[in-house]
PLY file of the C-alpha trace (Angstrom):
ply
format ascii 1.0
element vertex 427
property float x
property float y
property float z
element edge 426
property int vertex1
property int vertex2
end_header
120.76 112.54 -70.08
121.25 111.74 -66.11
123.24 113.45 -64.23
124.55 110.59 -62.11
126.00 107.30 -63.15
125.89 103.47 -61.46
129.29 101.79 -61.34
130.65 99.32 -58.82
131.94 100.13 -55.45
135.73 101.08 -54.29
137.44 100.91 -51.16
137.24 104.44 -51.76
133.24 104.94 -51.97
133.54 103.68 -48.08
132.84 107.09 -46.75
130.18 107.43 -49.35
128.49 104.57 -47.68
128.82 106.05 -44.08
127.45 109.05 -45.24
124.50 107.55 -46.34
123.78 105.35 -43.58
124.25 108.48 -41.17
121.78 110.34 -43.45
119.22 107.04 -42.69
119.92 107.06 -39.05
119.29 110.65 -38.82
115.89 110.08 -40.39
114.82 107.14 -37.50
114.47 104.93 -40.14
116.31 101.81 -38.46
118.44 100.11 -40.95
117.84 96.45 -40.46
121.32 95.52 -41.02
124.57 96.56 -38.71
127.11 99.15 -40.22
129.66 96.08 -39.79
127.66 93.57 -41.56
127.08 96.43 -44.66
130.93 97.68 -44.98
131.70 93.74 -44.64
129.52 92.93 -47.48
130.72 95.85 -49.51
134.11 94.52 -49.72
133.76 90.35 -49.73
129.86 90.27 -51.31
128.23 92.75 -54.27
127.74 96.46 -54.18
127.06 99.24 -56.45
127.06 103.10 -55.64
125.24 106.03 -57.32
127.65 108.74 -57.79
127.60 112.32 -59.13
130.71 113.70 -60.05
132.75 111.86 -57.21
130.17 111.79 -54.78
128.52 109.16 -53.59
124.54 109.87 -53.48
123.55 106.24 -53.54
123.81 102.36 -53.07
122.67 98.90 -53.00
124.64 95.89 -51.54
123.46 92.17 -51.36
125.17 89.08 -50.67
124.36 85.78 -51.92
124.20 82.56 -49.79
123.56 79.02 -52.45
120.48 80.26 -55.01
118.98 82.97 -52.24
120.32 86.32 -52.31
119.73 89.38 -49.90
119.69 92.86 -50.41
121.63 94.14 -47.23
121.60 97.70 -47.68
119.78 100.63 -50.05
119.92 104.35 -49.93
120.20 107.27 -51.78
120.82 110.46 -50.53
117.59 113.28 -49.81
118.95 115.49 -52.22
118.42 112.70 -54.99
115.41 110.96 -54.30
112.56 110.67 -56.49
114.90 110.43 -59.65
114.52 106.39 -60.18
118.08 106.15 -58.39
117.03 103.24 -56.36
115.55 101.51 -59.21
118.95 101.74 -61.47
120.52 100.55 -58.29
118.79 97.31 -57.86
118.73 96.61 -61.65
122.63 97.03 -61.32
122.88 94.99 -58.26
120.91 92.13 -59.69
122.55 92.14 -62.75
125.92 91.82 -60.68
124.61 89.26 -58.65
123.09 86.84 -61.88
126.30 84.56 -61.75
125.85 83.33 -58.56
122.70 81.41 -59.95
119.89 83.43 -57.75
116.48 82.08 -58.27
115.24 84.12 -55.17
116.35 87.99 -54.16
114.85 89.37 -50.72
115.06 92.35 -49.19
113.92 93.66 -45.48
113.89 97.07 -45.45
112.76 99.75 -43.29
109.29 101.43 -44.65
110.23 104.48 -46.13
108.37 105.46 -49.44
110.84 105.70 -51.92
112.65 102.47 -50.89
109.53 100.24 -50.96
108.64 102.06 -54.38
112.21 101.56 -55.64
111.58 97.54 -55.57
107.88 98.19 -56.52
109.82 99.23 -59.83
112.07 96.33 -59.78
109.28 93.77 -59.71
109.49 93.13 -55.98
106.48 91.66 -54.42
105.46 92.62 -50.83
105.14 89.79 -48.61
102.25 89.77 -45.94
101.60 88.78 -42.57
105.19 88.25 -41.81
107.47 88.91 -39.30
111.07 89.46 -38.99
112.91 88.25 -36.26
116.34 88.39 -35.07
118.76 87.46 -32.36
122.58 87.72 -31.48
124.49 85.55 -30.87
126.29 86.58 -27.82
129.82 84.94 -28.45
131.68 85.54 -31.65
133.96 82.90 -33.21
137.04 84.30 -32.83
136.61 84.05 -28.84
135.39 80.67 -28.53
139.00 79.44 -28.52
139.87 82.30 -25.74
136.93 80.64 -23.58
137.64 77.05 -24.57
141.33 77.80 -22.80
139.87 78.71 -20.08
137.41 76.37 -19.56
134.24 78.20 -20.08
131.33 78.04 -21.49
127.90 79.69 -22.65
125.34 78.48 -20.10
121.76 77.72 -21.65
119.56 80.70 -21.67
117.06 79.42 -19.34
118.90 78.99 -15.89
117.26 82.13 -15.08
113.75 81.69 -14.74
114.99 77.58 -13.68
115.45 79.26 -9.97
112.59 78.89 -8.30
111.43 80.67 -5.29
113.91 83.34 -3.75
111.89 86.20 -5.41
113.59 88.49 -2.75
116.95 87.85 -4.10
115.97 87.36 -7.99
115.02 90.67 -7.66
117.59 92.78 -6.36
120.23 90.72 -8.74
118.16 91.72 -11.42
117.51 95.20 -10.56
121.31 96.21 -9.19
123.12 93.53 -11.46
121.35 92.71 -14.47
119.38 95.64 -16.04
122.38 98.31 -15.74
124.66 95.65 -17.21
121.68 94.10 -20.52
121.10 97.92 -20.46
123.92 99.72 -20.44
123.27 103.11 -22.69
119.84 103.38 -20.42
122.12 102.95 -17.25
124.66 105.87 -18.42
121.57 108.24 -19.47
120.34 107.82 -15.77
123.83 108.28 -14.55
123.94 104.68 -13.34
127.51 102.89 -13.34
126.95 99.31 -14.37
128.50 96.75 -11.38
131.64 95.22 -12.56
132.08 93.45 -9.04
129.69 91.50 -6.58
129.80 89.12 -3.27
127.09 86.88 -2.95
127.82 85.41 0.81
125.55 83.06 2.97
125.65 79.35 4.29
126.44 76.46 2.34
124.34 74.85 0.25
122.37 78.18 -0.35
122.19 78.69 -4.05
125.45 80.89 -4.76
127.10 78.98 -7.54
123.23 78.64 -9.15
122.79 82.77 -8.85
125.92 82.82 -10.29
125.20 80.94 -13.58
121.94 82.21 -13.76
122.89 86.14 -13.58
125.31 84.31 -16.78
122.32 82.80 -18.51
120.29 86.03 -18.21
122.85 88.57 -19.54
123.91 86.08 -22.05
127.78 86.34 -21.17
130.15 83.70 -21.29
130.86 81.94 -17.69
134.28 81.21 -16.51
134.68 79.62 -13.09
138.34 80.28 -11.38
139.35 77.36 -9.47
142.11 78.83 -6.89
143.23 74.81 -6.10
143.60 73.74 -10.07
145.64 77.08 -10.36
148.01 76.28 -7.02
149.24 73.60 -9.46
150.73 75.53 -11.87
154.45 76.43 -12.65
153.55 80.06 -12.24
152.39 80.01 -8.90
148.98 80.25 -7.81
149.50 84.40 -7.97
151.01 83.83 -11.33
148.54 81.70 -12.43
145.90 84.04 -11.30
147.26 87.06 -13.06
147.99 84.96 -16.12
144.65 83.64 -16.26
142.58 87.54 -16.05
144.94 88.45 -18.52
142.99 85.54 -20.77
139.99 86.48 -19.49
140.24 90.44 -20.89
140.51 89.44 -24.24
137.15 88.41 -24.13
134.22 90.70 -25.20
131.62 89.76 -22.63
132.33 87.52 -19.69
131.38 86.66 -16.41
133.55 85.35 -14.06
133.10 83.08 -10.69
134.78 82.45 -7.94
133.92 80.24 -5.16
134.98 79.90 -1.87
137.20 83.05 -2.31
138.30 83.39 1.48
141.15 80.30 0.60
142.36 83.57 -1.50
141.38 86.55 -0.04
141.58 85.88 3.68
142.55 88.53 6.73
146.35 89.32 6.08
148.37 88.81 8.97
150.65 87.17 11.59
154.39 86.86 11.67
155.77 85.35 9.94
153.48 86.55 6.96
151.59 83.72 5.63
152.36 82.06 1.79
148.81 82.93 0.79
149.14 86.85 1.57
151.00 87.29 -1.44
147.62 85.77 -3.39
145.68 88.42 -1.76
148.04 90.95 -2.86
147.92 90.02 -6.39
144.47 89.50 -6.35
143.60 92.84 -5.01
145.88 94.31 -7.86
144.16 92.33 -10.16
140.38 93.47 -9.33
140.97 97.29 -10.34
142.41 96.15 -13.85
139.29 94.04 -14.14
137.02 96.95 -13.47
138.26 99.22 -16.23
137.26 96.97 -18.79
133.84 97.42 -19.75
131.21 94.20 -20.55
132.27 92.23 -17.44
131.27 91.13 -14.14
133.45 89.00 -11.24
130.80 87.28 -8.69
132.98 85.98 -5.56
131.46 83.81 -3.28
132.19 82.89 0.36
130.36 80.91 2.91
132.71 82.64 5.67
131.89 86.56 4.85
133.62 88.00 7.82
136.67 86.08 7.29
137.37 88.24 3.85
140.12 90.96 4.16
139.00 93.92 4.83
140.88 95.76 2.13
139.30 92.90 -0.15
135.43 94.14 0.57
136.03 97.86 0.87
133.84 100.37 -1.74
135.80 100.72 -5.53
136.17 97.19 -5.39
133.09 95.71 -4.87
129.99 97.57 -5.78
127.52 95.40 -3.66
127.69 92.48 -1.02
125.09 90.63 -1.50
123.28 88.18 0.99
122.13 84.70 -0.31
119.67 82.94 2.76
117.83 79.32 2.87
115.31 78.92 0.59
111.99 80.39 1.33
108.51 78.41 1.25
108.53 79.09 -2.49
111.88 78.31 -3.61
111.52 74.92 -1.24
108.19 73.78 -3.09
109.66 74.86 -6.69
112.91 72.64 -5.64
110.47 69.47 -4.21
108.68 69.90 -7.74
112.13 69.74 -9.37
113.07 66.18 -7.79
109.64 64.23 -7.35
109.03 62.01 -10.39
106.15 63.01 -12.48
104.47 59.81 -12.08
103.91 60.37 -8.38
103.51 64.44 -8.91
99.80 64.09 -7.93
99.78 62.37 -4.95
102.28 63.60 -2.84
101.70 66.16 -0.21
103.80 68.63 -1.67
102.75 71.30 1.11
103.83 68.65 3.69
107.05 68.47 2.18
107.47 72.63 2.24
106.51 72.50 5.81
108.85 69.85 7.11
111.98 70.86 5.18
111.73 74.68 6.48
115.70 75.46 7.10
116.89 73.19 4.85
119.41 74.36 1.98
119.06 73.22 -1.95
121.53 70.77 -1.08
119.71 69.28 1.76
116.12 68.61 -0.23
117.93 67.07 -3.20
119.55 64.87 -0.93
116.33 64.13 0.74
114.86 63.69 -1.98
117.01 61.18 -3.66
116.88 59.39 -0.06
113.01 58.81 -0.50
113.33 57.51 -4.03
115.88 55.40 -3.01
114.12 54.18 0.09
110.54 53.53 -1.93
112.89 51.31 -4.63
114.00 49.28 -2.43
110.97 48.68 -0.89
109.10 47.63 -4.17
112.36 45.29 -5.20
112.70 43.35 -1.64
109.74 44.57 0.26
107.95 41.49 -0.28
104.76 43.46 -0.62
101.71 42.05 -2.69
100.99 45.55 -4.10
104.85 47.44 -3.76
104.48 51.27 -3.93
104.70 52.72 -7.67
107.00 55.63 -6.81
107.64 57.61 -4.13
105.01 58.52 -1.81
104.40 61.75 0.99
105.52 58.93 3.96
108.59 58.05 2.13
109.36 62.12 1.87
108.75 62.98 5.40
110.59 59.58 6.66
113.87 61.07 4.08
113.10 64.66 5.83
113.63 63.52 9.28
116.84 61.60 8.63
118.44 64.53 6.83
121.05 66.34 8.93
120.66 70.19 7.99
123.48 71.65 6.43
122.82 74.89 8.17
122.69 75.03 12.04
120.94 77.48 13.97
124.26 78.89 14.97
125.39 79.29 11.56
121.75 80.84 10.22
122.27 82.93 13.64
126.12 84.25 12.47
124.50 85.10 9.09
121.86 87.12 9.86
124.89 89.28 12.07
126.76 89.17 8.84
123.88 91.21 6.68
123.56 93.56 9.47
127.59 94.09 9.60
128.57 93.23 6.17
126.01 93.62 3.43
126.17 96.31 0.73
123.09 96.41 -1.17
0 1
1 2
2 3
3 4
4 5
5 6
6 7
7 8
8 9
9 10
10 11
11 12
12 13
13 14
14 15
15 16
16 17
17 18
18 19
19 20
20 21
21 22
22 23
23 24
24 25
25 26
26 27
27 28
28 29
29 30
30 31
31 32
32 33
33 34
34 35
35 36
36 37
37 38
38 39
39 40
40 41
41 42
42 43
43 44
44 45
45 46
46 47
47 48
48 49
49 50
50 51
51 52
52 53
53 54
54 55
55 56
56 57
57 58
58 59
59 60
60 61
61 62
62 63
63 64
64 65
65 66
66 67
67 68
68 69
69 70
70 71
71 72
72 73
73 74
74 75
75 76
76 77
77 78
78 79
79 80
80 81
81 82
82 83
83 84
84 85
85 86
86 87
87 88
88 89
89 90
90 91
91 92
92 93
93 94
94 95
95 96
96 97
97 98
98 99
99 100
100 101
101 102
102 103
103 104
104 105
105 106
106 107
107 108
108 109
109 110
110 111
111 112
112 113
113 114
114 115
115 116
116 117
117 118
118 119
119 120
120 121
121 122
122 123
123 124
124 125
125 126
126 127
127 128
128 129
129 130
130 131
131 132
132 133
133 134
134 135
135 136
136 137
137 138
138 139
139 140
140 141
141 142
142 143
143 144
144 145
145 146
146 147
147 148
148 149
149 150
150 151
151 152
152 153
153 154
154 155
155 156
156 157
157 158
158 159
159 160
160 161
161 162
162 163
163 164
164 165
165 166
166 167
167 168
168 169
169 170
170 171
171 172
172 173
173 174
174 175
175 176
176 177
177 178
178 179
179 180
180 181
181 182
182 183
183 184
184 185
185 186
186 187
187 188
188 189
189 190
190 191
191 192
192 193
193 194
194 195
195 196
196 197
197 198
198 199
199 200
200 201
201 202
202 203
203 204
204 205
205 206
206 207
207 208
208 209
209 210
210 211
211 212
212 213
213 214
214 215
215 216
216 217
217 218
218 219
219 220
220 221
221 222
222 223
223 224
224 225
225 226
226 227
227 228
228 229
229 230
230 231
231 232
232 233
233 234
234 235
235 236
236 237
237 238
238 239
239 240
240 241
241 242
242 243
243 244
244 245
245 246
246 247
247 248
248 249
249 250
250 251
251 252
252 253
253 254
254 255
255 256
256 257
257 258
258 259
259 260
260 261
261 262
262 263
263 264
264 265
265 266
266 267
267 268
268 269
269 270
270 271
271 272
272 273
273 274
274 275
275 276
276 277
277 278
278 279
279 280
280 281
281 282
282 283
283 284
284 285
285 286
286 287
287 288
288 289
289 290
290 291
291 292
292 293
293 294
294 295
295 296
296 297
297 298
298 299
299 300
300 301
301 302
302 303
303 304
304 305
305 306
306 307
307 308
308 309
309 310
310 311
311 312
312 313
313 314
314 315
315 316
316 317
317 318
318 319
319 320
320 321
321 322
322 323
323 324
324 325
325 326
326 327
327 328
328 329
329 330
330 331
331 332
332 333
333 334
334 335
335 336
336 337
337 338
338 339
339 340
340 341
341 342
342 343
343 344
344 345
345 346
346 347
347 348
348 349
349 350
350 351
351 352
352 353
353 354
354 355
355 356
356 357
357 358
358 359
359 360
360 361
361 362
362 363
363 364
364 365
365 366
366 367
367 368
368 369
369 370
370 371
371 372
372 373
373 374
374 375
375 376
376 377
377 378
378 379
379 380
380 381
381 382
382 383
383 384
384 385
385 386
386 387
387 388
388 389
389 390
390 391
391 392
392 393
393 394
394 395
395 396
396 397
397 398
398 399
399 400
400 401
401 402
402 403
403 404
404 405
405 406
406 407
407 408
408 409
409 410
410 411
411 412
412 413
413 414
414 415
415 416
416 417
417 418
418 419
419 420
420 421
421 422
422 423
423 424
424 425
425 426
């Protein structure tokens, strides 16, 4: 006669379970299931336990989704093995399980000898040449409404390797910004504290908002933008308003929040009398320490007037880097030409023309170039009155669109930038 007995699980047996599942940790063998997801099934799904006495020395839980079940979770303690305990447990489980009208019951488990011969016994049938994959899904369900109020969203995953060019800058977001932040338990075993606050400055039209979203896309965080004018408009106040709305934003898990154009908020303090916006600074600059202490978020400002910013508003503890974002280089230029000329065309225009020509222009300014040309060569093939009108855009109607475009960035500006990284950046 056994020793041990197989009944169904309590709310009591709980410990039991963590016990066992520290016991499987301990031996690196990765359960493929989260401790969550396990206790959670324990309670709502199907679970049995092993016990000896009142101990707990072993379990199987499963949950059933239409006529395919899943065995979520198996062990039995050391001390125990090799007595047909996991056997007995899966008969029990399966056996609890037969209402639900199962014709299939799958298991991934880690490879571990006495497991895989425990469903061996059961009739199990190892599967080959397959693989198991899995992903997260970054926002949970009860947050979606959080983000809904404030206008958020998750960005698609692939905004990230979307910006072309600007190597330079993809890689120090990625090295200072991204990896402590996607690896955060690496970052604390180097002694690295993961950013929590960034400026990315430069001229207009540079790419800010687009680093923005991407850093976003990469790390897989909601994005919420702050829009300083929408929140002027409300009864609170604009400080109010602002407070109010980082209170929303800590009750999300993950988040990364953008603001644009943050001198109109954050602006040199001063004059007599004192001006309506310095209490905005104020609150902001309250607000910014709060927001730090909260782990699993990152605030990206953005300014296209760097040396305007209070002082008190860039000083070290609040921002962990200042960040520099230039024109394009010859790279990003040609990977933003390839973005906006039609397909159809692709292969006959001069695209190293087009990187040559538009050197000191901004995003902004090729797009609009570009749409210029397309317009231009459409109108030509509607009332041109040409025999054989052009089937798309062509290299002539580029440059022509290149030299009509008025840069967004002057040389004074580009000149009062580079000043600004030698004054201003933190990298």
């Amino acid at each position: 006669m056994t020793s041990w007995r197989i009944r169904d699980f309590h709310a009591d047996d709980l410990d039991g379970i963590l016990g066992l599942w520290e016991e499987i940790k301990a031996s690196r063998a990765e359960p493929v299931y989260g401790l969550s997801e396990v206790l959670a099934s324990c309670q709502k799904d199907h679970a049995v336990v092993a016990v000896h006495g009142d101990q707990v020395i072993g379990a199987a839980v499963g949950r059933a989704a239409h006529a395919q079940g899943w065995i979520v979770f198996l062990a039995t303690t050391e001390s125990w093995q090799s007595q047909g305990i996991g056997t007995a447990l899966l008969a029990a489980l399966e056996r609890r399980m037969a209402p639900a009208g199962l014709t299939k019951l799958s298991a991934l488990m880690p490879e571990t000898p006495t497991r895989v011969d425990a469903f061996l016994n059961r009739g199990f049938e190892v599967k080959k040449n397959l693989r198991y994959f899995e992903r997260h899904i970054p926002v949970q369900r009860e947050e979606l409404k959080s983000l809904s109020e404030l206008g958020g969203r998750v960005l698609p995953r692939d905004l990230w390797a979307a910006v072309g060019g600007m190597a330079r800058e993809k890689e120090l977001l990625e090295r200072r910004l991204v990896m402590p932040l996607a690896k955060p338990d690496m970052a604390e075993q180097y002694g690295v504290v993961p950013p929590k606050a960034v400026v990315l400055f430069g001229p207009p039209g540079t790419g800010k908002t687009t680093f923005a979203k991407a850093i976003a896309s990469r790390l897989e965080w909601p994005f919420v933008e702050v829009f300083p004018s929408r929140l002027a408009a409300d009864p609170l106040g604009l400080a109010g308003a602002l407070r109010e709305t980082f209170r929303k934003i800590s009750e999300l898990e993950h988040v990364v929040v953008f603001i644009d154009e943050v001198e109109e908020i954050a602006a040199q303090r001063g004059g007599e009398p004192p001006s309506a916006l310095q209490g905005v600074t104020n609150e902001l600059l309250k607000i910014i320490p709060a927001f730090r202490e909260q782990s699993g978020r990152l605030l990206v400002c953005a300014t296209n007037f760097v040396r305007a910013l209070d002082s008190a508003f860039l000083r070290h503890g609040r921002f962990d880097y200042v960040i520099p974002i230039g024109l394009p280089d010859e790279a990003a230029r040609q990977a933003i030409w390839e973005r906006y000329v039609p397909p159809t065309v692709a292969d006959t225009v001069d695209l190293g023309a087009l990187v040559a020509a538009s050197a000191g222009f901004s995003p902004a300014d090729i797009e609009y170039a570009a749409r210029r040309a397309s317009q231009e060569a459409l109108e030509q093939a509607l009332f041109g009155g040409e025999e054989s009108p052009p089937e798309g855009p062509g290299t002539r109607h580029y440059l022509s669109a290149i030299d009509a475009t008025r840069t967004t960035v002057s040389s004074q500006v580009a000149a009062e930038f580079l000043e600004d990284i030698e004054r201003l950046a933190r990298l």
